[in-house]
C-alpha positions in Angstrom: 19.6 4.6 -8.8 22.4 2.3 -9.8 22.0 -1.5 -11.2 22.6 -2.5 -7.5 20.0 -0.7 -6.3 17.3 -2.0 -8.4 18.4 -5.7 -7.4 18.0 -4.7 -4.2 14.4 -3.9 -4.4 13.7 -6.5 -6.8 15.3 -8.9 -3.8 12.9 -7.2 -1.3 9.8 -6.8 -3.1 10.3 -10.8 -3.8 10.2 -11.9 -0.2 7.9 -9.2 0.8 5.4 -11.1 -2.1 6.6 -14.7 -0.4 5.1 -13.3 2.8 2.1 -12.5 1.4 1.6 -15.9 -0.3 2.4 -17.6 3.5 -1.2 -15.8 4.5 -4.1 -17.9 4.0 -6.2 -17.0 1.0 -8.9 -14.8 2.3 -6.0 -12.9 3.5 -4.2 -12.8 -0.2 -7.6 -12.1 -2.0 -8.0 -8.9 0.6 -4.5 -8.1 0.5 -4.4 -8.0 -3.2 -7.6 -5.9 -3.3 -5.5 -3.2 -0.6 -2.7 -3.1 -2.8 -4.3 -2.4 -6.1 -6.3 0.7 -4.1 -3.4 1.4 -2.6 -1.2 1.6 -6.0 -3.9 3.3 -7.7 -4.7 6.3 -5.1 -1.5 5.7 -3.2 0.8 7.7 -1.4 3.8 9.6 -3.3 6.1 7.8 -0.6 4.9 4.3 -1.3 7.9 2.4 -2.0 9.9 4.3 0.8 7.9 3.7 3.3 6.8 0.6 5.5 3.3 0.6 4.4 2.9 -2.4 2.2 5.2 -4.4 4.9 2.8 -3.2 7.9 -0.2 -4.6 6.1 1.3 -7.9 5.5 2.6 -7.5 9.5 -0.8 -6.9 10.3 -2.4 -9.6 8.4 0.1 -12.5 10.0 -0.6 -11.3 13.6 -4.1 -11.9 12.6 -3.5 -15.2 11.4 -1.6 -15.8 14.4 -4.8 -14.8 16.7 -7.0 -16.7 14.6 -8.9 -13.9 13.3 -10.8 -13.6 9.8 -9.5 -10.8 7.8 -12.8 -8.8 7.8 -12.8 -8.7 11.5 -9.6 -7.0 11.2 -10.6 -4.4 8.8 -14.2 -4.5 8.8 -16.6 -4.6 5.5 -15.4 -1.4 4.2 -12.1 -2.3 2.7 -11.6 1.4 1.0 -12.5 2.9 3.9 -10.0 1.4 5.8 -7.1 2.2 3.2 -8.2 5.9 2.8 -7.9 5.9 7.0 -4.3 4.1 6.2 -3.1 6.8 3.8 -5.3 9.9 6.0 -1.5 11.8 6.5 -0.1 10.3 3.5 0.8 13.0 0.5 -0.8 11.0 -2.6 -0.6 11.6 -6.4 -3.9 12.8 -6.2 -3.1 16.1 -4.1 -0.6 16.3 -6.8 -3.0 16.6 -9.8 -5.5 18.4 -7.6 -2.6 21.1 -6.7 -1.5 21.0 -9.9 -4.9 21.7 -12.0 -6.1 24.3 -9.1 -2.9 26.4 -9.4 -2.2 29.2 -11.7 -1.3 27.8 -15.2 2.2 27.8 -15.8 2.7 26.9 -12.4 2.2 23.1 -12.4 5.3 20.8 -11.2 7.3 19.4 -13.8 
């Protein structure tokens, strides 16, 4: 990953973050809640993949319908990141692989 690179995503992850602080502040206070979940259980593919972005899709066509957030996602807020990431590899199944294996045989 060259110098260029890490701009890049530090260009990206800024206007993803100015989309997120468009959304009304229900929607910031839940949104902030899913990301912290999401980083700490999260999939291994997190920052390649179009999950963050989709949530922050999701939450502006909900604005746009006039919709409160927890009609969108219901009271269980874990519950509907764990159905989110249901497919998803995470670091997790890493560890769990990796302590259930035969020693010597963790990744590196």
């Amino acid at each position: 990953m060259g110098i260029r690179d890490i701009i890049e995503g530090k260009k990206q992850w800024r206007a993803h973050m100015a989309r997120v602080k468009a959304l009304p502040p229900d929607y910031q206070i839940v949104y902030k809640e899913i990301q912290r979940y999401i980083f700490k259980v999260g999939p291994i593919d997190l920052l390649d993949g179009p999950l963050l972005s989709g949530i922050v899709d999701f939450f502006e066509e909900g604005v746009a319908a006039d919709k409160g957030v927890l009609e969108l996602l219901g009271n269980d807020v874990a519950a509907f990141c764990d159905n989110l990431m249901k497919d998803s590899r995470t670091f997790a199944d890493v560890y769990q692989e990796s302590i259930s294996g035969k020693p010597g045989t963790a990744e590196k």
